[in-house]
PDB file with one MODEL, atoms N, CA, C and O in Angstrom:
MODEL        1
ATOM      1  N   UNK A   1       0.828  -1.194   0.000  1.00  0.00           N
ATOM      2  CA  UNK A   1       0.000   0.000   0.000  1.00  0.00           C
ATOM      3  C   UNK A   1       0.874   1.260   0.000  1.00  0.00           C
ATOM      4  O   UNK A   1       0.580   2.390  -0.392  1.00  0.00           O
ATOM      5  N   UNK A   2       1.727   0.918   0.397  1.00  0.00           N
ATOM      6  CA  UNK A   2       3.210   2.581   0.476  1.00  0.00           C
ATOM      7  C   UNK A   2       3.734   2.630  -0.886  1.00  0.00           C
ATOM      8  O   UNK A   2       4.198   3.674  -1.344  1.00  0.00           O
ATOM      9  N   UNK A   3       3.691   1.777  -1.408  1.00  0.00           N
ATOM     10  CA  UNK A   3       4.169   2.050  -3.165  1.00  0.00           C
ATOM     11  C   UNK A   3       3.455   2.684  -3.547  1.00  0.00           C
ATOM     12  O   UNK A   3       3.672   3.848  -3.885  1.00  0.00           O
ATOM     13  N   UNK A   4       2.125   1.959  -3.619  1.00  0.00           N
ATOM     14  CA  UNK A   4       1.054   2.866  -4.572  1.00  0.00           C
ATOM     15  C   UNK A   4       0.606   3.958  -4.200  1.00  0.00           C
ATOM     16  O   UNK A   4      -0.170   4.561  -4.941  1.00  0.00           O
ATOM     17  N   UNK A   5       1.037   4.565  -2.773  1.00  0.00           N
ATOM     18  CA  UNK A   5       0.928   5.780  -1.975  1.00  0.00           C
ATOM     19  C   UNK A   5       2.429   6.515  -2.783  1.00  0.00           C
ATOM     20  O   UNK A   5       2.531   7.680  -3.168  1.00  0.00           O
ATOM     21  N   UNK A   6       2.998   5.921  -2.831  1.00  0.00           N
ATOM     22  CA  UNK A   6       4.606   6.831  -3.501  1.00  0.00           C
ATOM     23  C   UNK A   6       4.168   6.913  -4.619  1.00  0.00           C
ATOM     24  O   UNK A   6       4.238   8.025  -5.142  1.00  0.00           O
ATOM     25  N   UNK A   7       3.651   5.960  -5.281  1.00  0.00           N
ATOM     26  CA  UNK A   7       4.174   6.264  -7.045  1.00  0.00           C
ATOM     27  C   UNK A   7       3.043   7.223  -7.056  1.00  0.00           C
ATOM     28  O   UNK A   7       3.419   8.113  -7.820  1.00  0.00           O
ATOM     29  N   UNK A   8       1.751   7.547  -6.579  1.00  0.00           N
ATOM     30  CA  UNK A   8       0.503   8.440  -7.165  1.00  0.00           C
ATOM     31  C   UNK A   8       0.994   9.958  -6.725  1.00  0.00           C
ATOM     32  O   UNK A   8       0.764  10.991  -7.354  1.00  0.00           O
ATOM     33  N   UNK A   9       1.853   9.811  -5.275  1.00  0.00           N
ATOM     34  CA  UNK A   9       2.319  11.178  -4.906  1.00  0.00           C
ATOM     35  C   UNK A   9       3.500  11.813  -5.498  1.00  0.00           C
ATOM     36  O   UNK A   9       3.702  13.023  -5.388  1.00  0.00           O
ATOM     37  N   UNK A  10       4.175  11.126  -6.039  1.00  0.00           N
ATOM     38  CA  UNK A  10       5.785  11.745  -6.579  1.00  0.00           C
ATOM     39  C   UNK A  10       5.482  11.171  -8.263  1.00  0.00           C
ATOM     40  O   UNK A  10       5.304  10.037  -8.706  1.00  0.00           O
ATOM     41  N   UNK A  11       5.518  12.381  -8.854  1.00  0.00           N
ATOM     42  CA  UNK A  11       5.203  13.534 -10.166  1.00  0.00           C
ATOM     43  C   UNK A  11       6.214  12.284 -10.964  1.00  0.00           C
ATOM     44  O   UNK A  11       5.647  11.427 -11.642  1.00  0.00           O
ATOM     45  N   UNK A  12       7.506  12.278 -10.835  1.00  0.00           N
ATOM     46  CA  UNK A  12       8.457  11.680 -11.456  1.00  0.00           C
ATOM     47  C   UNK A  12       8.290  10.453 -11.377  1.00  0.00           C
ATOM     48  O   UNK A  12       8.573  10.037 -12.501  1.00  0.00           O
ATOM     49  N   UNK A  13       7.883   9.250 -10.479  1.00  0.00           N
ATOM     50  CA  UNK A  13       7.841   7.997 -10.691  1.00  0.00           C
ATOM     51  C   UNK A  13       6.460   8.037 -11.340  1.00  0.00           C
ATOM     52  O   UNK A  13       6.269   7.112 -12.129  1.00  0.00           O
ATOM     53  N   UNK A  14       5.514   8.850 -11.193  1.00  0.00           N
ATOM     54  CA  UNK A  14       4.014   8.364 -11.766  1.00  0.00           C
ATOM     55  C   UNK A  14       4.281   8.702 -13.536  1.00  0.00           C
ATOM     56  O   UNK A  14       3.639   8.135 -14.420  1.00  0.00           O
ATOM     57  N   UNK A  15       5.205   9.587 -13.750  1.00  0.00           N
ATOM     58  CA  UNK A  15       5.715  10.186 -15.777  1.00  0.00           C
ATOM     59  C   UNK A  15       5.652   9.243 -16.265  1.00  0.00           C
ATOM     60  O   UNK A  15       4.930   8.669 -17.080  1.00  0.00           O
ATOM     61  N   UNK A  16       7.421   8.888 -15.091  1.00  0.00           N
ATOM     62  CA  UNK A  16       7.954   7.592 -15.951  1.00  0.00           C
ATOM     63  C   UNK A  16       7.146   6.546 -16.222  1.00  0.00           C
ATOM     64  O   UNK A  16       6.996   6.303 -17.420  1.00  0.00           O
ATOM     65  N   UNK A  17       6.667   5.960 -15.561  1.00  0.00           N
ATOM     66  CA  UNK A  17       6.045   4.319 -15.868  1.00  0.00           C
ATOM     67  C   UNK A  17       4.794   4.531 -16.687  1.00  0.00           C
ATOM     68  O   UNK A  17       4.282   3.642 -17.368  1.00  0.00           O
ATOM     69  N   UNK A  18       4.221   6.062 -16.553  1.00  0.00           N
ATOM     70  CA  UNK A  18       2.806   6.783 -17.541  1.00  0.00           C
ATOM     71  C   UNK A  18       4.007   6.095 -18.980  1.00  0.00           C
ATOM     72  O   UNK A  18       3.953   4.978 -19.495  1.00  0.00           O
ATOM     73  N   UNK A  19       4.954   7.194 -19.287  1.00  0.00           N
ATOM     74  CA  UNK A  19       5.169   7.305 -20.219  1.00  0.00           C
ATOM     75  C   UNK A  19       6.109   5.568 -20.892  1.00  0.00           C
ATOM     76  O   UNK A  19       6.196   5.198 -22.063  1.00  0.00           O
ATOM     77  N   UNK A  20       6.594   4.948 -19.773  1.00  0.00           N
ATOM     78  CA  UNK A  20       6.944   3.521 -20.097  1.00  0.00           C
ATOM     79  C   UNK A  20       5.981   3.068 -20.660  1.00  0.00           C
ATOM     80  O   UNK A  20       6.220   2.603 -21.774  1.00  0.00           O
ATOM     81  N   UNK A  21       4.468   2.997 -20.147  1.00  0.00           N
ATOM     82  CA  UNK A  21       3.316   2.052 -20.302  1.00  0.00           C
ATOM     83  C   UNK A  21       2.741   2.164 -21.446  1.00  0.00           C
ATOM     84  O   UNK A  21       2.202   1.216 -22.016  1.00  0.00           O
ATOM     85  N   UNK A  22       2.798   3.324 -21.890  1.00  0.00           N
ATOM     86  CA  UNK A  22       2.314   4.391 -23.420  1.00  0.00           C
ATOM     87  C   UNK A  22       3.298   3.572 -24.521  1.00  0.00           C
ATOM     88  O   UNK A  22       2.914   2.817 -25.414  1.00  0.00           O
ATOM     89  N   UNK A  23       4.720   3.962 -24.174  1.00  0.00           N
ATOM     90  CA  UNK A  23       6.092   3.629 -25.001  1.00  0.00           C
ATOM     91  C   UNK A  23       5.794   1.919 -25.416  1.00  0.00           C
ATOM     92  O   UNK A  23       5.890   1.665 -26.617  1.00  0.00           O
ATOM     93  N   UNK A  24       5.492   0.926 -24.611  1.00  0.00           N
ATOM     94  CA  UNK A  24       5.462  -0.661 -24.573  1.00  0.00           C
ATOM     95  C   UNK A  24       4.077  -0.591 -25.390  1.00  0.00           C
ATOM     96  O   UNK A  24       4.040  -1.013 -26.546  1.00  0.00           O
ATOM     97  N   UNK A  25       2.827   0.007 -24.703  1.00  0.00           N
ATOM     98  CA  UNK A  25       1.664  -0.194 -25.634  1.00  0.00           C
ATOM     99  C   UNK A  25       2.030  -0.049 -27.236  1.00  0.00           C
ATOM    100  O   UNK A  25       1.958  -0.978 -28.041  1.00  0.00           O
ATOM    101  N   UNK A  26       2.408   1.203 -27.516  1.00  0.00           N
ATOM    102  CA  UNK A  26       2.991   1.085 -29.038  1.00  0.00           C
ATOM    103  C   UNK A  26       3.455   0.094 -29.845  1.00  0.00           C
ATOM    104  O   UNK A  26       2.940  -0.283 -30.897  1.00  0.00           O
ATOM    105  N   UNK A  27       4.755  -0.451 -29.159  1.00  0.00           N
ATOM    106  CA  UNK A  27       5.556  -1.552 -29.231  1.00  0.00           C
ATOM    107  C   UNK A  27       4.937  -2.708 -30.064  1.00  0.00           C
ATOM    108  O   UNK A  27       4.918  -3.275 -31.157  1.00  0.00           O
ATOM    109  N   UNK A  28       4.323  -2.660 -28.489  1.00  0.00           N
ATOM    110  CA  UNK A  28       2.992  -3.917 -29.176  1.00  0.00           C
ATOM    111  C   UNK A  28       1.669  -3.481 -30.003  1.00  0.00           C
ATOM    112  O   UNK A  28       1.155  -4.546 -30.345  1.00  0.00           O
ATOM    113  N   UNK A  29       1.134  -2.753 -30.328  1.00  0.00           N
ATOM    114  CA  UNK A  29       1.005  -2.431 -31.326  1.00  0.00           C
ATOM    115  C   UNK A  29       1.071  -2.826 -32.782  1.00  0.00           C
ATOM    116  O   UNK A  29       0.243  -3.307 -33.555  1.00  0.00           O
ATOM    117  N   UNK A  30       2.927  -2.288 -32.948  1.00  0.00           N
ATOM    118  CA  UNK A  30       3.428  -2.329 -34.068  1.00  0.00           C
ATOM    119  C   UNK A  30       4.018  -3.855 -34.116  1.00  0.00           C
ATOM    120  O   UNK A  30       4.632  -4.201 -35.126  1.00  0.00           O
ATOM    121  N   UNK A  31       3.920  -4.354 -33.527  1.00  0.00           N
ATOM    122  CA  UNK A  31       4.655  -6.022 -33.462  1.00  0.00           C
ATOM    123  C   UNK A  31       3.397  -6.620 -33.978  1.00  0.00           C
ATOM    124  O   UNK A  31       3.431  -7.463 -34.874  1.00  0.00           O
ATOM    125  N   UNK A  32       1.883  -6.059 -33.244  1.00  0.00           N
ATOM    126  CA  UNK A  32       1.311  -7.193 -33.831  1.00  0.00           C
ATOM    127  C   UNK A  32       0.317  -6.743 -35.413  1.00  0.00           C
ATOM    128  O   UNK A  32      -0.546  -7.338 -36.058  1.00  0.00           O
ATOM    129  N   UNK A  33       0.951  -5.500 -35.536  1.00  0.00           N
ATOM    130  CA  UNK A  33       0.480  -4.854 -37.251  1.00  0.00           C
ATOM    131  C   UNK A  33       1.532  -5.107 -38.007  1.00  0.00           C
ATOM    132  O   UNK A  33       1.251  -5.190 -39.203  1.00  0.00           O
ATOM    133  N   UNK A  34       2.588  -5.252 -37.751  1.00  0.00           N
ATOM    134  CA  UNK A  34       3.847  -5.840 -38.352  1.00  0.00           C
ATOM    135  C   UNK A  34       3.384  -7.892 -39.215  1.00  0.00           C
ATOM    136  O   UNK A  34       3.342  -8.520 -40.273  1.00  0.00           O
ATOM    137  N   UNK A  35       3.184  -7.993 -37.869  1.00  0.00           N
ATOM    138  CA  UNK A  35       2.864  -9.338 -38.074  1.00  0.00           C
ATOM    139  C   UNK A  35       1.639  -9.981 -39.015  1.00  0.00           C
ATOM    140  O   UNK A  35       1.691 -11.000 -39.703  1.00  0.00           O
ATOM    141  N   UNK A  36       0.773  -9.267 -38.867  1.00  0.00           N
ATOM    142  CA  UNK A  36      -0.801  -9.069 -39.481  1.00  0.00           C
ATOM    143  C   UNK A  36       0.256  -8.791 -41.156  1.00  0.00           C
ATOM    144  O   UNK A  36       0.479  -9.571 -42.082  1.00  0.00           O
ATOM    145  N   UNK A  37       0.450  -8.139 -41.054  1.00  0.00           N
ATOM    146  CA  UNK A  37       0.986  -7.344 -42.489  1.00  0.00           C
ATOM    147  C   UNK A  37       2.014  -8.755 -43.092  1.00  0.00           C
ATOM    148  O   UNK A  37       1.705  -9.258 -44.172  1.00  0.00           O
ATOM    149  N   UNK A  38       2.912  -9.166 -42.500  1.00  0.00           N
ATOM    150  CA  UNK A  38       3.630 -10.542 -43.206  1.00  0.00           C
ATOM    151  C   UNK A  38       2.626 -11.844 -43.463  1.00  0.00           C
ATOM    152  O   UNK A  38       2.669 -12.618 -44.419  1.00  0.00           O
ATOM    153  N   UNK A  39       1.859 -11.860 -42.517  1.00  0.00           N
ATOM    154  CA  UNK A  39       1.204 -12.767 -42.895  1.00  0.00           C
ATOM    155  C   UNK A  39      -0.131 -12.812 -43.656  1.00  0.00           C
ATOM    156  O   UNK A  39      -1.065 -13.614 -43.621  1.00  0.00           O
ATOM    157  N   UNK A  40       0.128 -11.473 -44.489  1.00  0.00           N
ATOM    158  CA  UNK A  40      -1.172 -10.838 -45.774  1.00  0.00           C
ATOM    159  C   UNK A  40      -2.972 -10.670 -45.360  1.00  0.00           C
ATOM    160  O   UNK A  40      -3.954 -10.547 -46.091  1.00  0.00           O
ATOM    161  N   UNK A  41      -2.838 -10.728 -43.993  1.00  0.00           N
ATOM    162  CA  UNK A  41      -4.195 -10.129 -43.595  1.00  0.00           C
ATOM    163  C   UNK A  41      -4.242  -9.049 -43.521  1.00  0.00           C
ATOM    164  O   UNK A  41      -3.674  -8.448 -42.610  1.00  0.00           O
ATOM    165  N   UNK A  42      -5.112  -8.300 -44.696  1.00  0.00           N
ATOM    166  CA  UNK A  42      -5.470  -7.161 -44.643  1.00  0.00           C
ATOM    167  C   UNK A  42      -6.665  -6.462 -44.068  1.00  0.00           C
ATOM    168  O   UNK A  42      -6.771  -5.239 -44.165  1.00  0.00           O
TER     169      UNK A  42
ENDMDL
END
């Protein structure tokens, strides 16, 4: 319960992992439109 009390109160750990979680969603994303696309489902 003290983590999730730290990470919601301090600006800088709540960015980072915002902006990690954003950065990985993409990722995957493009891995699985990548994939769609080699294997000719349009």
């Amino acid at each position: 319960m003290q983590l999730l009390k730290e990470f919601v109160s301090d600006p800088v750990i709540f960015f980072s992992f915002t902006g990690l979680a954003v950065v990985i969603g993409i990722c995957i994303f493009y891995v699985i439109y990548f994939i769609a696309k080699v294997n000719g489902e349009d």
